[in-house]
C-alpha positions as CSV (number, residue, x, y, z in Angstrom):
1,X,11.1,9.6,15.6
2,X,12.6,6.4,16.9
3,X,11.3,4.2,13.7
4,X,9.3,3.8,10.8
5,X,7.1,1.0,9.8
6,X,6.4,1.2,5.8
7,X,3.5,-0.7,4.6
8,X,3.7,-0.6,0.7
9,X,3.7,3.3,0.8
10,X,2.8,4.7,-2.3
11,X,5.4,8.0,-3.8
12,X,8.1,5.5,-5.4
13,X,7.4,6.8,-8.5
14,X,11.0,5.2,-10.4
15,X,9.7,1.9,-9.5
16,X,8.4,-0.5,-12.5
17,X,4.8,0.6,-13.2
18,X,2.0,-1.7,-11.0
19,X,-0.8,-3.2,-12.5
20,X,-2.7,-0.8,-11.5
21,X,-0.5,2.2,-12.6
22,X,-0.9,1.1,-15.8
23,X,-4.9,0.2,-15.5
24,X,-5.3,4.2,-15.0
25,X,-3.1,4.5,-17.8
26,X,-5.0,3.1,-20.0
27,X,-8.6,3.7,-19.1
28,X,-7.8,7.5,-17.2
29,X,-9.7,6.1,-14.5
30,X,-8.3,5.1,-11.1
31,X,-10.4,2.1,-9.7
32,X,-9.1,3.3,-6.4
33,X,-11.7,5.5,-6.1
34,X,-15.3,4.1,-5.3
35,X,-19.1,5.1,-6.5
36,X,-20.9,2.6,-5.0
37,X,-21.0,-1.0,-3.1
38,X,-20.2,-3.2,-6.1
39,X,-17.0,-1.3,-6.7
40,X,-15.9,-1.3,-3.3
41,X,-16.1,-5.0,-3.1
42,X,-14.4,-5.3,-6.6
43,X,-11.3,-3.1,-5.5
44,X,-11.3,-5.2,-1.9
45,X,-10.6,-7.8,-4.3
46,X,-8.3,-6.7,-6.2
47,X,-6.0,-5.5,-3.7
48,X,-5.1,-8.9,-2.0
49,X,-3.9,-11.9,-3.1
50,X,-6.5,-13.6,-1.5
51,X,-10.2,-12.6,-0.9
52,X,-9.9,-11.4,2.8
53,X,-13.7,-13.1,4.7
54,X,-15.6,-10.4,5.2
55,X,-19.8,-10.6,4.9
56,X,-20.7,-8.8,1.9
57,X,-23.6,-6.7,4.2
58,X,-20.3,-5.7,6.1
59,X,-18.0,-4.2,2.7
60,X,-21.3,-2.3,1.8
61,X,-20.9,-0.4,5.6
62,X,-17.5,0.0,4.9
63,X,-18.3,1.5,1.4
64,X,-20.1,3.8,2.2
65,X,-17.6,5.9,4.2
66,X,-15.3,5.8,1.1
67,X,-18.3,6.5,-1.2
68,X,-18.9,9.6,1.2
69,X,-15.6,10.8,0.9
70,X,-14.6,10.5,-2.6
71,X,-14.3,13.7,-3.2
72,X,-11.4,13.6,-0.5
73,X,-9.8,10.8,-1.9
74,X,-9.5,11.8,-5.5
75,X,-7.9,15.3,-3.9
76,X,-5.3,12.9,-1.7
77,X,-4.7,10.8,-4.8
78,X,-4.0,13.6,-6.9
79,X,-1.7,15.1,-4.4
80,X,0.3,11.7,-4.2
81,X,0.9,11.2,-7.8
82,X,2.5,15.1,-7.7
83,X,4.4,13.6,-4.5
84,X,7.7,12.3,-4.3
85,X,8.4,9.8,-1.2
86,X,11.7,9.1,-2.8
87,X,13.3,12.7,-2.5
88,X,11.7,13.1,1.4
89,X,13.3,10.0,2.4
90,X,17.0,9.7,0.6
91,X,19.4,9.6,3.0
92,X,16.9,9.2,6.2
93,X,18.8,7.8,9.2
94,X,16.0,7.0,10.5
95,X,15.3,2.7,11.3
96,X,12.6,1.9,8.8
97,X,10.9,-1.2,8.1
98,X,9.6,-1.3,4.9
99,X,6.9,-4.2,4.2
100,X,5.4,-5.0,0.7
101,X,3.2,-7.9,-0.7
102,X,5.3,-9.6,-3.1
103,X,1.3,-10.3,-5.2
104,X,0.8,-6.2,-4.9
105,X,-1.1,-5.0,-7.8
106,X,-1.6,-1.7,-6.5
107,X,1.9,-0.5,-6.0
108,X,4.9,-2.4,-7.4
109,X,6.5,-4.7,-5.2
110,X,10.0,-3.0,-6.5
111,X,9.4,-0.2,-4.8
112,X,10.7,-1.8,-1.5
113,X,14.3,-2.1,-2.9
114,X,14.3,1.4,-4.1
115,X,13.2,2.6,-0.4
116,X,15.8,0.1,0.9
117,X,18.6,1.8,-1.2
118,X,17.4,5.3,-0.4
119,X,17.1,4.5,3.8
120,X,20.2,4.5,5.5
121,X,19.0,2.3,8.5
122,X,16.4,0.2,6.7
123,X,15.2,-3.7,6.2
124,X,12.7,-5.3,3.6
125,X,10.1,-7.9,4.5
126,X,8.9,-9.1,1.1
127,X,5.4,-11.0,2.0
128,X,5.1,-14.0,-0.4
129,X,1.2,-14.6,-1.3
130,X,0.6,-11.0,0.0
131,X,-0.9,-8.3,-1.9
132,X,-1.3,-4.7,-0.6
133,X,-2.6,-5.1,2.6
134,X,-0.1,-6.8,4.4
135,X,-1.8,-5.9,7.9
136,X,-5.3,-7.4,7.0
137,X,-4.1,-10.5,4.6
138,X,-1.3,-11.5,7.5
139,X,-1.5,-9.6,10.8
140,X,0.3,-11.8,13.1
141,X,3.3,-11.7,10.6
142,X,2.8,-8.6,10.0
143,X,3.2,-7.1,13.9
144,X,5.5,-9.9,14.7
145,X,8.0,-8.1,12.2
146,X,7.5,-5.1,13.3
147,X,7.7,-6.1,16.9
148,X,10.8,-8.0,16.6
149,X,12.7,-5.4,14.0
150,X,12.1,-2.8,17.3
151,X,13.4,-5.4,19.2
152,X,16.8,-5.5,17.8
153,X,16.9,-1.6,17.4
């Protein structure tokens, strides 16, 4: 593996508890997880800082594939939360890029300096006005990162 490109990866479980974190908390329900349309468009909007322009005829295609496979995602969810990212990657020599939206509600933007600290070869792009898409709220910044942190490997 020559390199690692870490958009707000979720296992950084010592990190400050996200807005989210603590929405499941509370209610037991993880909003994550989609039933229909309407809930797919309210979690698109939740998880970026600003409403990304996309046709609402074209979210309700898009959520149907998540409503088909909830099933799958409340099992991959599950298995994350037993999951730690932290003990796989201490001490990983690996180059690693590690990209977080500094507005993330999903996953605490605090997690990137704990991944910094645990990732021998790493650097942190913190994304102001960013939530936790970095790769659909800024894609040019975004690959232009990554592009030139290979660049200098």
């Amino acid at each position: 593996m020559k390199s690692l490109w870490l958009l707000a990866p979720g296992g950084v479980w010592s990190a400050p508890a996200s807005e989210l974190r603590k929405r499941i908390e509370a209610s037991g329900r993880n909003p994550m997880i989609v039933r229909n349309e309407e809930e797919f468009a309210q979690l698109l909007a939740g998880v970026t800082a600003v409403p990304l322009p996309i046709p609402r005829r074209f979210l309700d295609v898009l959520a149907q594939e998540r409503i088909r496979n909830r099933e799958l995602e409340e099992r991959i969810f599950k298995q994350l939360a037993e999951d730690s990212v932290e003990q796989r990657v201490r001490g990983l020599a690996t180059p690693a890029l590690v990209v977080w939206g500094a507005q993330d509600r999903v996953l605490h933007p605090g997690s990137a300096g704990i991944l910094q600290m645990l990732l021998t070869r790493s650097e942190v792009v913190l994304m102001p006005g960013v939530g936790h898409l970095p790769m659909f709220e800024q894609p040019e910044k975004s690959a232009l990162d990554y592009l030139q942190f290979r660049a200098r490997l």
